[in-house]
C-alpha positions as a printed Julia matrix, in Angstrom:
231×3 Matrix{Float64}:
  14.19    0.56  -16.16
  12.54   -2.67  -14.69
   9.79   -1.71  -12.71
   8.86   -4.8   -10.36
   5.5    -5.32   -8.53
   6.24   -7.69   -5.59
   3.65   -8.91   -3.8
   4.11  -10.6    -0.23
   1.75  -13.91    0.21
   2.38  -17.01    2.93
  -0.33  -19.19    4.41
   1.02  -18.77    7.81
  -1.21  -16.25    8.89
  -2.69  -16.06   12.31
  -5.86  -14.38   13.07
  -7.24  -15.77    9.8
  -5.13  -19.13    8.58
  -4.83  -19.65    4.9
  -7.03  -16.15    3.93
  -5.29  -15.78    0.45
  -7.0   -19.05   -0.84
 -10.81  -17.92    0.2
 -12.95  -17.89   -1.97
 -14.97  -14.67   -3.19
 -16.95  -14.79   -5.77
 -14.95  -18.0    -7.34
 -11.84  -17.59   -7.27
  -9.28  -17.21   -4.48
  -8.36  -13.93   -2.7
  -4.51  -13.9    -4.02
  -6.03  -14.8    -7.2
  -8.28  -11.12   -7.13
  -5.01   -9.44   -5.63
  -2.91  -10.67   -8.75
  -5.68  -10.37  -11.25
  -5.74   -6.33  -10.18
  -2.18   -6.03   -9.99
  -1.46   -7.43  -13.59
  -3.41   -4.13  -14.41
  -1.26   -1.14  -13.25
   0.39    0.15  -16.06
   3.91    0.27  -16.59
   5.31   -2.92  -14.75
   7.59   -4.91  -16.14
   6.63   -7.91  -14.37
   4.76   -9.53  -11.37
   6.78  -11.45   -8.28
   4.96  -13.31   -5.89
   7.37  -13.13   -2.53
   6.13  -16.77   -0.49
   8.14  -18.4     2.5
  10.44  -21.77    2.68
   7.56  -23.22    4.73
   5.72  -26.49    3.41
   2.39  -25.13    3.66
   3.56  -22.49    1.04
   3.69  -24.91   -1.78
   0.26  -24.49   -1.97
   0.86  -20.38   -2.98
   4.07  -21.82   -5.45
   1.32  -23.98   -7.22
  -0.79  -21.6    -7.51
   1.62  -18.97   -9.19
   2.81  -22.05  -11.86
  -1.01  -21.9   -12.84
  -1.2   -18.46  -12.89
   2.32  -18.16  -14.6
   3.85  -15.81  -12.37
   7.26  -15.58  -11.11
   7.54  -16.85   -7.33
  10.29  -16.32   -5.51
  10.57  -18.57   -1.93
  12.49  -16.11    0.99
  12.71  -16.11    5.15
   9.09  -16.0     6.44
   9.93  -13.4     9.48
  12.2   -11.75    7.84
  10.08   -9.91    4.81
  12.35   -6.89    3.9
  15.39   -9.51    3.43
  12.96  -11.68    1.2
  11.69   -8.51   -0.83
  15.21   -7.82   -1.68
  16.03  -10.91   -2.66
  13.1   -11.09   -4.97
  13.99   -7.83   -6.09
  17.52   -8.71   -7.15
  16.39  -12.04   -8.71
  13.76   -9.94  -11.12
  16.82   -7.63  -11.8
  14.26   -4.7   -10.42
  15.1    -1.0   -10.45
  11.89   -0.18   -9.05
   9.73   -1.99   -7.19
   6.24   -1.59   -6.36
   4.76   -3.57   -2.99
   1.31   -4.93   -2.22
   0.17   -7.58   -0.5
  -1.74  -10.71   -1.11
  -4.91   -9.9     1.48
  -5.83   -7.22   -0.74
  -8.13   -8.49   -3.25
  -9.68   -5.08   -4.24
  -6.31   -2.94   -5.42
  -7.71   -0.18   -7.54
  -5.81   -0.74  -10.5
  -5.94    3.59  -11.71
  -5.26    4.58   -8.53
  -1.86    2.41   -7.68
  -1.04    2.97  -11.5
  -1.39    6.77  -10.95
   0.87    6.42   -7.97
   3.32    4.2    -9.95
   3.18    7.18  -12.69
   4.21    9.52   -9.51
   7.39    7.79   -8.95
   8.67    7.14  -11.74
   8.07   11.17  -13.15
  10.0    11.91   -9.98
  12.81    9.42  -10.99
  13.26   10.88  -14.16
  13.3    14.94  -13.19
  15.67   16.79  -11.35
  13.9    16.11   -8.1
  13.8    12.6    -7.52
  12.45   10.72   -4.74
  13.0     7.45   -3.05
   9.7     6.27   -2.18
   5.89    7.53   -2.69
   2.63    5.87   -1.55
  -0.99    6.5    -1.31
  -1.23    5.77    2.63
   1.63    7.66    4.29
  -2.11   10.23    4.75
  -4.62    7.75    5.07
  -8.18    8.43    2.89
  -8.2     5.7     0.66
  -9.86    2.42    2.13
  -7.41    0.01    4.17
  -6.72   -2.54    1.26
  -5.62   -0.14   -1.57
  -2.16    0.94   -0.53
   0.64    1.09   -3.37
   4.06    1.6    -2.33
   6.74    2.48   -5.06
  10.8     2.98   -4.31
  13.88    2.42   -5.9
  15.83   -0.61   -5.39
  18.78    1.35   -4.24
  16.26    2.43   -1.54
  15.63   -1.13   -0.86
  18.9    -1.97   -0.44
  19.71    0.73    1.41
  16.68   -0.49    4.25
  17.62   -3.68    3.85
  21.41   -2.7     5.46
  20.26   -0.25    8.52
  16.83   -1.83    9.48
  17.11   -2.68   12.63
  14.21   -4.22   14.83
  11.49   -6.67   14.15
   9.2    -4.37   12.84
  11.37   -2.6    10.18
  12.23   -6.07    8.86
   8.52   -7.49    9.22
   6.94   -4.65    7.63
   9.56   -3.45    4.63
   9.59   -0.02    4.17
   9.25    1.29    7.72
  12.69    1.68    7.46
  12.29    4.18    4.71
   9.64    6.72    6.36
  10.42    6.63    9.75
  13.68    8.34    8.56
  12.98   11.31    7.06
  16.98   12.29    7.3
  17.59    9.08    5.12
  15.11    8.69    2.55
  12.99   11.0     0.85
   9.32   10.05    0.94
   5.91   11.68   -0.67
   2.48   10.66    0.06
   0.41   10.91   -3.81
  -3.52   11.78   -3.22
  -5.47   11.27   -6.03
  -8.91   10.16   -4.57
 -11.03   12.72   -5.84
 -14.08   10.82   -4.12
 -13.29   12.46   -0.47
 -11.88   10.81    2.47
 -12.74    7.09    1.88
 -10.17    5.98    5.29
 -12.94    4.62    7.77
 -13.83    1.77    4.66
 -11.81   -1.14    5.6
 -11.45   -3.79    2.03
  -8.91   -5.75    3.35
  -8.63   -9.52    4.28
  -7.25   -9.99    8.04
 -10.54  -11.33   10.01
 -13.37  -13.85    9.8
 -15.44  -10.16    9.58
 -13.4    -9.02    6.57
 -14.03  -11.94    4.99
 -17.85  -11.89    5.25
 -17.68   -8.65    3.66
 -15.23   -8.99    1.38
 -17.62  -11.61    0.32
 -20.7   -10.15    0.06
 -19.1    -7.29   -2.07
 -17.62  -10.15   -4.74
 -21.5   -11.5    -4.82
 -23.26   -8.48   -5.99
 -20.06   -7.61   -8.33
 -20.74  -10.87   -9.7
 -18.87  -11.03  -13.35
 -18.02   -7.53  -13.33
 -15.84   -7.93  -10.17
 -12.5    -8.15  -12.5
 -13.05   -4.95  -13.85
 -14.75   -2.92  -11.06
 -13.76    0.42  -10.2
 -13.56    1.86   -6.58
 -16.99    3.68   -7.26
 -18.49    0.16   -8.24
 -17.17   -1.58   -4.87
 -18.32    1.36   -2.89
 -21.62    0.86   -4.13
 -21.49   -2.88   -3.75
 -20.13   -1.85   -0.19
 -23.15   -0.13    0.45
Protein backbone atom coordinates (compact mmCIF):
# COMPACT_ATOMS: atom_id res chain seq x y z
CA UNK A 1 0.00 0.00 0.00
CA UNK A 2 1.10 3.61 -1.06
CA UNK A 3 0.52 5.78 1.65
CA UNK A 4 0.55 9.51 0.22
CA UNK A 5 1.02 12.74 2.30
CA UNK A 6 -0.52 15.59 0.23
CA UNK A 7 -0.08 18.77 1.27
CA UNK A 8 -2.27 21.79 -0.09
CA UNK A 9 0.00 25.13 -0.76
CA UNK A 10 -1.00 28.30 -3.27
CA UNK A 11 0.15 31.88 -2.84
CA UNK A 12 -3.27 33.17 -3.35
CA UNK A 13 -4.11 33.62 0.05
CA UNK A 14 -6.07 36.52 1.37
CA UNK A 15 -5.84 37.72 4.83
CA UNK A 16 -2.09 37.06 4.68
CA UNK A 17 -0.71 37.04 0.77
CA UNK A 18 2.16 34.78 0.03
CA UNK A 19 2.42 33.34 4.02
CA UNK A 20 4.05 29.96 2.90
CA UNK A 21 7.28 31.82 1.75
CA UNK A 22 7.85 33.84 5.28
CA UNK A 23 10.52 33.50 6.72
CA UNK A 24 11.00 31.97 10.37
CA UNK A 25 13.97 31.38 11.58
CA UNK A 26 15.59 31.10 7.83
CA UNK A 27 13.86 29.32 5.93
CA UNK A 28 10.34 29.60 4.50
CA UNK A 29 7.10 28.47 6.25
CA UNK A 30 6.23 25.60 3.50
CA UNK A 31 9.77 24.81 3.80
CA UNK A 32 9.18 23.98 7.99
CA UNK A 33 5.73 22.33 6.93
CA UNK A 34 7.61 19.90 4.45
CA UNK A 35 10.71 19.53 6.52
CA UNK A 36 8.16 18.02 9.46
CA UNK A 37 6.16 16.14 7.17
CA UNK A 38 9.15 14.20 5.51
CA UNK A 39 9.26 12.83 9.19
CA UNK A 40 6.03 10.82 9.84
CA UNK A 41 6.79 7.42 9.46
CA UNK A 42 5.44 5.19 7.04
CA UNK A 43 4.76 7.44 3.88
CA UNK A 44 5.59 6.45 0.80
CA UNK A 45 6.03 9.78 -0.57
CA UNK A 46 5.37 13.60 -0.28
CA UNK A 47 2.91 15.64 -2.93
CA UNK A 48 2.79 19.16 -2.85
CA UNK A 49 -1.00 20.01 -4.28
CA UNK A 50 -0.34 24.01 -5.90
CA UNK A 51 -2.86 25.82 -8.35
CA UNK A 52 -2.63 26.62 -12.34
CA UNK A 53 -2.15 30.25 -11.25
CA UNK A 54 1.17 32.15 -12.31
CA UNK A 55 2.00 33.27 -8.99
CA UNK A 56 2.26 29.50 -8.06
CA UNK A 57 5.39 28.94 -9.98
CA UNK A 58 7.02 30.35 -7.27
CA UNK A 59 5.69 27.10 -4.83
CA UNK A 60 6.63 24.63 -8.22
CA UNK A 61 10.25 26.09 -7.88
CA UNK A 62 10.45 25.67 -4.72
CA UNK A 63 9.39 21.88 -4.63
CA UNK A 64 12.19 21.23 -7.76
CA UNK A 65 14.72 22.48 -5.00
CA UNK A 66 13.34 20.63 -2.44
CA UNK A 67 12.79 17.53 -4.78
CA UNK A 68 9.33 16.90 -4.11
CA UNK A 69 6.62 15.83 -6.30
CA UNK A 70 4.19 18.85 -7.24
CA UNK A 71 1.25 18.33 -8.73
CA UNK A 72 -0.61 21.77 -10.37
CA UNK A 73 -4.84 21.32 -9.86
CA UNK A 74 -8.09 23.92 -9.84
CA UNK A 75 -7.35 26.56 -7.15
CA UNK A 76 -11.21 26.68 -5.78
CA UNK A 77 -11.79 23.52 -6.28
CA UNK A 78 -9.28 21.61 -3.62
CA UNK A 79 -11.01 18.18 -3.12
CA UNK A 80 -10.98 17.75 -7.13
CA UNK A 81 -7.16 18.76 -7.05
CA UNK A 82 -6.40 16.32 -4.00
CA UNK A 83 -7.77 13.57 -6.04
CA UNK A 84 -6.06 14.22 -8.84
CA UNK A 85 -2.82 14.33 -6.99
CA UNK A 86 -3.83 11.33 -5.36
CA UNK A 87 -4.36 9.30 -8.53
CA UNK A 88 -1.16 10.72 -10.14
CA UNK A 89 1.01 9.34 -6.91
CA UNK A 90 -0.98 6.04 -7.46
CA UNK A 91 -2.07 6.63 -3.53
CA UNK A 92 -4.07 4.12 -1.50
CA UNK A 93 -3.94 6.24 1.40
CA UNK A 94 -3.51 9.57 1.73
CA UNK A 95 -2.61 11.69 4.50
CA UNK A 96 -3.58 15.76 4.29
CA UNK A 97 -1.89 18.80 5.80
CA UNK A 98 -1.47 21.98 4.81
CA UNK A 99 1.28 24.30 3.92
CA UNK A 100 0.50 27.17 6.84
CA UNK A 101 1.45 24.72 9.29
CA UNK A 102 5.02 24.97 9.91
CA UNK A 103 5.02 23.23 13.37
CA UNK A 104 3.34 19.54 12.46
CA UNK A 105 4.41 17.35 15.30
CA UNK A 106 5.98 14.74 13.44
CA UNK A 107 5.06 11.62 16.55
CA UNK A 108 1.89 12.80 16.90
CA UNK A 109 0.55 12.80 13.00
CA UNK A 110 2.80 9.57 12.66
CA UNK A 111 0.88 8.00 15.61
CA UNK A 112 -2.32 8.97 13.89
CA UNK A 113 -1.03 7.65 10.52
CA UNK A 114 -0.19 4.28 12.60
CA UNK A 115 -4.13 4.53 13.65
CA UNK A 116 -5.33 4.20 10.22
CA UNK A 117 -3.56 2.09 8.74
CA UNK A 118 -3.97 -0.76 11.95
CA UNK A 119 -7.63 -0.10 11.24
CA UNK A 120 -7.13 -0.83 7.45
CA UNK A 121 -5.59 -3.94 8.04
CA UNK A 122 -8.13 -5.57 10.92
CA UNK A 123 -11.49 -6.62 10.63
CA UNK A 124 -12.79 -3.21 11.54
CA UNK A 125 -11.63 -0.84 9.15
CA UNK A 126 -12.26 2.72 8.89
CA UNK A 127 -12.36 5.35 6.26
CA UNK A 128 -10.91 8.28 7.80
CA UNK A 129 -9.23 9.21 11.35
CA UNK A 130 -7.78 12.56 12.53
CA UNK A 131 -6.49 14.24 15.54
CA UNK A 132 -9.03 17.34 15.36
CA UNK A 133 -12.50 15.89 14.75
CA UNK A 134 -12.17 16.70 19.23
CA UNK A 135 -10.10 19.59 19.26
CA UNK A 136 -7.03 19.62 22.16
CA UNK A 137 -4.13 19.69 20.15
CA UNK A 138 -3.00 23.32 19.07
CA UNK A 139 -4.68 24.73 15.72
CA UNK A 140 -1.68 23.88 13.30
CA UNK A 141 -1.14 20.14 14.11
CA UNK A 142 -4.07 18.44 12.48
CA UNK A 143 -3.34 15.06 10.48
CA UNK A 144 -6.01 13.68 8.47
CA UNK A 145 -5.63 10.03 7.09
CA UNK A 146 -8.38 8.14 4.61
CA UNK A 147 -8.42 5.83 1.97
CA UNK A 148 -8.43 6.83 -1.53
CA UNK A 149 -11.59 4.97 -2.18
CA UNK A 150 -12.89 7.44 0.47
CA UNK A 151 -11.53 10.18 -1.57
CA UNK A 152 -13.06 9.24 -4.45
CA UNK A 153 -16.04 8.53 -3.04
CA UNK A 154 -16.18 12.62 -1.64
CA UNK A 155 -14.94 13.64 -4.58
CA UNK A 156 -18.42 12.19 -6.49
CA UNK A 157 -21.26 13.42 -3.82
CA UNK A 158 -19.63 16.70 -2.47
CA UNK A 159 -21.77 19.08 -3.14
CA UNK A 160 -21.36 22.87 -2.09
CA UNK A 161 -18.45 25.19 -1.93
CA UNK A 162 -17.36 24.23 1.26
CA UNK A 163 -17.18 20.40 0.87
CA UNK A 164 -15.07 21.02 -2.25
CA UNK A 165 -12.92 23.96 -0.61
CA UNK A 166 -12.20 22.16 2.43
CA UNK A 167 -11.72 18.18 1.32
CA UNK A 168 -12.90 15.96 3.69
CA UNK A 169 -15.99 17.73 5.01
CA UNK A 170 -17.64 15.57 2.85
CA UNK A 171 -16.45 12.59 4.78
CA UNK A 172 -17.54 13.63 8.52
CA UNK A 173 -20.44 15.49 8.04
CA UNK A 174 -21.87 12.08 6.91
CA UNK A 175 -21.70 9.82 9.44
CA UNK A 176 -24.25 7.37 7.30
CA UNK A 177 -21.49 7.41 4.52
CA UNK A 178 -18.17 7.23 5.88
CA UNK A 179 -16.87 5.93 8.94
CA UNK A 180 -14.74 8.41 10.86
CA UNK A 181 -12.59 8.21 14.36
CA UNK A 182 -11.03 11.03 16.10
CA UNK A 183 -7.21 9.43 17.56
CA UNK A 184 -6.13 11.37 20.98
CA UNK A 185 -2.84 10.83 21.88
CA UNK A 186 -1.79 14.17 23.59
CA UNK A 187 -0.93 13.02 26.84
CA UNK A 188 0.08 16.76 27.73
CA UNK A 189 -3.78 17.83 28.48
CA UNK A 190 -5.97 19.94 26.44
CA UNK A 191 -3.47 22.06 24.40
CA UNK A 192 -6.80 23.58 21.94
CA UNK A 193 -6.74 27.37 23.03
CA UNK A 194 -2.71 27.38 21.52
CA UNK A 195 -3.12 28.58 18.08
CA UNK A 196 0.57 27.52 15.79
CA UNK A 197 -0.80 28.16 12.67
CA UNK A 198 0.03 30.72 9.85
CA UNK A 199 -3.29 32.72 8.70
CA UNK A 200 -2.60 36.45 10.17
CA UNK A 201 0.04 39.16 10.37
CA UNK A 202 -0.41 38.05 14.43
CA UNK A 203 0.38 34.40 13.67
CA UNK A 204 3.16 35.31 11.99
CA UNK A 205 4.79 37.42 14.73
CA UNK A 206 4.49 34.50 16.83
CA UNK A 207 5.18 31.93 14.76
CA UNK A 208 8.29 33.93 14.55
CA UNK A 209 9.34 34.54 17.75
CA UNK A 210 8.92 30.74 18.56
CA UNK A 211 11.48 29.82 15.37
CA UNK A 212 14.01 32.52 17.16
CA UNK A 213 14.42 30.99 20.49
CA UNK A 214 14.26 27.32 18.74
CA UNK A 215 17.06 28.60 16.86
CA UNK A 216 18.98 25.34 15.27
CA UNK A 217 17.02 22.97 17.15
CA UNK A 218 13.74 24.13 15.46
CA UNK A 219 13.99 21.01 12.85
CA UNK A 220 13.88 18.63 15.44
CA UNK A 221 11.70 20.21 18.20
CA UNK A 222 9.10 18.40 19.89
CA UNK A 223 5.63 19.86 20.92
CA UNK A 224 7.00 20.18 24.60
CA UNK A 225 10.02 22.27 23.13
CA UNK A 226 7.60 24.75 21.11
CA UNK A 227 5.36 25.01 24.08
CA UNK A 228 8.12 26.18 26.00
CA UNK A 229 9.41 28.43 23.29
CA UNK A 230 5.60 29.48 23.21
CA UNK A 231 5.83 30.51 26.58
Amino acid sequence: MRTVAIIQARLGSTRLPAKIMLDLGGKTALERCLERVSRFRGLSEIVLATTREAQDDLVVALAKRLDVRIYRGDEKDVLRRYVEAAREAQADIVVRCTSDCPLLDPETSSKVIETFLNRHVSMDPVDYVSNNLERYLPLGLDTEVFSMSALEKANRIADDASEREHVTIAMYRRPEEFRCIPVRLNELGDLSGHRWTLDTLADYHFLASVFNKLGASADMASMKDVLRAAN
